[in-house]
C-alpha positions in Angstrom: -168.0 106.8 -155.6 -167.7 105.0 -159.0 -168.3 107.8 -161.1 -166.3 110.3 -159.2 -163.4 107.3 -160.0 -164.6 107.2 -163.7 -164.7 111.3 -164.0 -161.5 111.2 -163.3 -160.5 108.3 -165.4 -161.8 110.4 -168.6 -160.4 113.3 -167.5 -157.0 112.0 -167.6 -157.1 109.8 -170.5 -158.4 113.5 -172.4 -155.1 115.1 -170.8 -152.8 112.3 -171.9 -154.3 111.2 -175.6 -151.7 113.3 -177.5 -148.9 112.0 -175.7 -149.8 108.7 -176.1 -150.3 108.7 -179.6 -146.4 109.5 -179.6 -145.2 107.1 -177.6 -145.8 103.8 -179.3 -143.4 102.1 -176.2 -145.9 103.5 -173.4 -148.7 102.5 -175.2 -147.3 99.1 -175.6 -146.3 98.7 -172.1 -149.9 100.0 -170.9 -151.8 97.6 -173.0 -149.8 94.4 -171.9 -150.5 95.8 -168.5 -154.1 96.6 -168.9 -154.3 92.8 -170.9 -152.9 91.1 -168.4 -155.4 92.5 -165.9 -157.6 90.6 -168.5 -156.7 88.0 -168.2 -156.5 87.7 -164.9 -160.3 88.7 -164.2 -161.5 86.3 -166.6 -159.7 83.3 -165.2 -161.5 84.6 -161.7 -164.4 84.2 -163.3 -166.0 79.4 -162.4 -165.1 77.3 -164.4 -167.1 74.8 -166.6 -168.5 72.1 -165.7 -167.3 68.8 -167.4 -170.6 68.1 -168.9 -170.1 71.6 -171.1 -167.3 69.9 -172.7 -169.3 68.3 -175.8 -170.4 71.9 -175.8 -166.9 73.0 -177.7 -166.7 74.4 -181.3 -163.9 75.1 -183.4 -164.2 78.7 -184.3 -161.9 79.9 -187.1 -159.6 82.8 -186.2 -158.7 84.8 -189.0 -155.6 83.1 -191.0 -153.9 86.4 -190.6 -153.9 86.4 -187.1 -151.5 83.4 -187.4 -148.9 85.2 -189.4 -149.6 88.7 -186.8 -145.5 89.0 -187.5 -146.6 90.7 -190.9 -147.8 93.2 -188.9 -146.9 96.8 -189.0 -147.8 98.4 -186.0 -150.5 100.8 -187.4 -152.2 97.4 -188.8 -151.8 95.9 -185.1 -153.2 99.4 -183.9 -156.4 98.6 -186.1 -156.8 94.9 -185.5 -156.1 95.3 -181.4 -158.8 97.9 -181.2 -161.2 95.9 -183.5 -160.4 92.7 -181.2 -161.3 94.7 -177.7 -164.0 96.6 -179.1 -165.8 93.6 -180.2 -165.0 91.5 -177.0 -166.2 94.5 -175.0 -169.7 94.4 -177.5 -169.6 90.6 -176.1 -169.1 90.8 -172.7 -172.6 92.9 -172.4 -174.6 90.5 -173.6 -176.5 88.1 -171.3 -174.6 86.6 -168.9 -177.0 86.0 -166.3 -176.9 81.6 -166.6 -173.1 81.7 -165.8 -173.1 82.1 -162.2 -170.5 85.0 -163.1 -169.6 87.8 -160.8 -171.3 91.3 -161.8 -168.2 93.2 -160.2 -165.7 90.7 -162.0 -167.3 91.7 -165.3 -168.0 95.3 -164.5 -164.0 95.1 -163.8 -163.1 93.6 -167.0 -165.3 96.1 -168.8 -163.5 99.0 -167.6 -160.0 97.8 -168.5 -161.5 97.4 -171.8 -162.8 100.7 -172.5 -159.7 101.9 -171.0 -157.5 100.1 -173.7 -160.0 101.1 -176.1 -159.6 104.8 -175.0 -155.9 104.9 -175.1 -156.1 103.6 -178.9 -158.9 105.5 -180.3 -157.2 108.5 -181.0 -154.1 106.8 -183.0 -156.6 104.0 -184.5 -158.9 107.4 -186.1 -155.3 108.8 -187.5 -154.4 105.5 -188.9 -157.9 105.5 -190.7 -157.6 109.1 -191.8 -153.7 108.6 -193.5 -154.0 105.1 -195.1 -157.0 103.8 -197.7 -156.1 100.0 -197.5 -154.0 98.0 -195.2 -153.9 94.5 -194.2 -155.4 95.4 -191.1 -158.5 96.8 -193.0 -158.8 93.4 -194.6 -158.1 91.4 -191.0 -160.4 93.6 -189.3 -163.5 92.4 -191.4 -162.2 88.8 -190.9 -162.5 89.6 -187.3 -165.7 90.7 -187.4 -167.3 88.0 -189.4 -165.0 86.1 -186.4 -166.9 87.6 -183.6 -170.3 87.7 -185.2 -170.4 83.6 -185.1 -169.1 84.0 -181.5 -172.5 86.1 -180.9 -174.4 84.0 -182.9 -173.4 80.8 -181.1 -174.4 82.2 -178.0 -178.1 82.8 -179.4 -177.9 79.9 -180.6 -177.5 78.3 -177.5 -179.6 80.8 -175.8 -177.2 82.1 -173.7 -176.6 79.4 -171.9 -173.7 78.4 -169.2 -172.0 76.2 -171.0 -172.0 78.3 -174.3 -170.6 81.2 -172.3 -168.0 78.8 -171.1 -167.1 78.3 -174.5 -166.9 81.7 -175.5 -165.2 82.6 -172.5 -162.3 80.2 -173.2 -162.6 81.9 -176.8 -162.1 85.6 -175.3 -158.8 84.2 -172.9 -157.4 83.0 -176.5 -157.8 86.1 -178.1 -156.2 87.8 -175.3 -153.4 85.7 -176.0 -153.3 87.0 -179.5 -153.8 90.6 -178.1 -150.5 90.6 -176.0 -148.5 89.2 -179.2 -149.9 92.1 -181.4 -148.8 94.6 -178.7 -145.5 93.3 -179.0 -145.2 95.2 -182.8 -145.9 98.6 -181.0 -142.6 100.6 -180.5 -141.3 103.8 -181.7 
C-alpha cells in the first residue's frame, strides 16, 4: 500500500518539476504548507522530561541566517534545500532511546523528501547559472551547523534527552525555513 502511494508520489512530482520551477508563488505556498505539516508532526512527537533540561546547548546558527532578509530567492532556494536535506540526514539516525513514534517520523520523512523533491530541480539550475552567492557561503555555515548537531548526539550516545535537544533544534530551524519561504515569489 505504501509504495503504490509513493509510486505515485514520484510519478507526479516527475510530471510537475518544470512547472514548478516557474512558479516561485506555488512553490512558496507548497513549502509553507508542507513546513507546517513539520511542524506539526514534530510537536506530536513526547516531550522531555525536566531532568533533560541541564542537557541544553547553545548551538550557533549561522549569523546570516539572522539577516535571511538579504536573501535573494535563488540564495533562499539553496539554503532551504541545504537546511531540509540535512534535517532529513538527521532524522535517520538513531532514535530508538526517545520513545518516538516510527510512523510520526516515517511521516515527517516523507514531507521532507517531498520538499526536497519539489526544489531539486531549481536548486541544480541555481548551481549551474551562478559561481558564488551568499547562499554558497551560508550553506557551508549550515553544514558545519548541523555537523555539531550530529556530533552532539554521538556524543551523547544518542540518548533521549540529547534527541530532545536536537529536536527542539530542528522545530527552530523550521521556524527559519518558513521565513526563507517567504522571499520565494515570481
Amino acid at each position: 500500500m505504501t509504495y503504490r502511494c509513493l509510486l505515485q508520489m514520484v510519478l507526479l512530482l516527475c510530471f510537475s518539476t518544470t512547472a514548478l520551477s516557474r512558479s516561485y508563488s506555488l512553490l512558496r505556498f507548497q513549502q509553507r504548507r508542507s513546513l507546517a505539516v513539520c511542524q506539526k508532526l514534530l510537536r506530536q512527537l513526547p516531550s522531555t522530561p525536566q531532568h533533560c533540561l541541564e542537557a541544553r546547548m547553545d548551538f550557533q546558527m549561522p549569523e546570516e541566517m539572522k539577516r535571511a532578509q538579504q536573501f535573494r530567492k535563488e540564495d533562499a532556494i539553496l539554503v532551504i534545500y541545504e537546511m531540509l536535506q540535512q534535517i532529513f540526514n538527521i532524522l535517520t539516525r538513531d532514535f530508538s532511546s526517545t520513545g518516538w513514534s516510527e510512523t510520526i517520523i516515517e511521516d515527517l520523512l516523507e514531507e521532507l523528501y517531498e520538499q526536497m523533491n519539489r526544489l531539486e530541480p531549481i536548486q541544480k539550475e541555481i548551481m549551474q547559472k551562478q559561481n558564488s552567492t551568499m547562499g554558497d557561503t551560508t550553506v557551508l555555515h549550515l553544514r558545519k551547523y548541523y555537523f555539531n548537531l550530529v556530533q552532539y548526539l554521538k556524543f551523547k550516545e544518542y540518548n533521549r534527552c540529547a534527541w530532545t535537544v536536537v529536536r527542539v533544534q530542528i522545530l527552530r530551524n523550521f521556524s527559519f525555513l518558513t521565513r526563507l519561504t517567504g522571499y520565494l515569489h515570481d
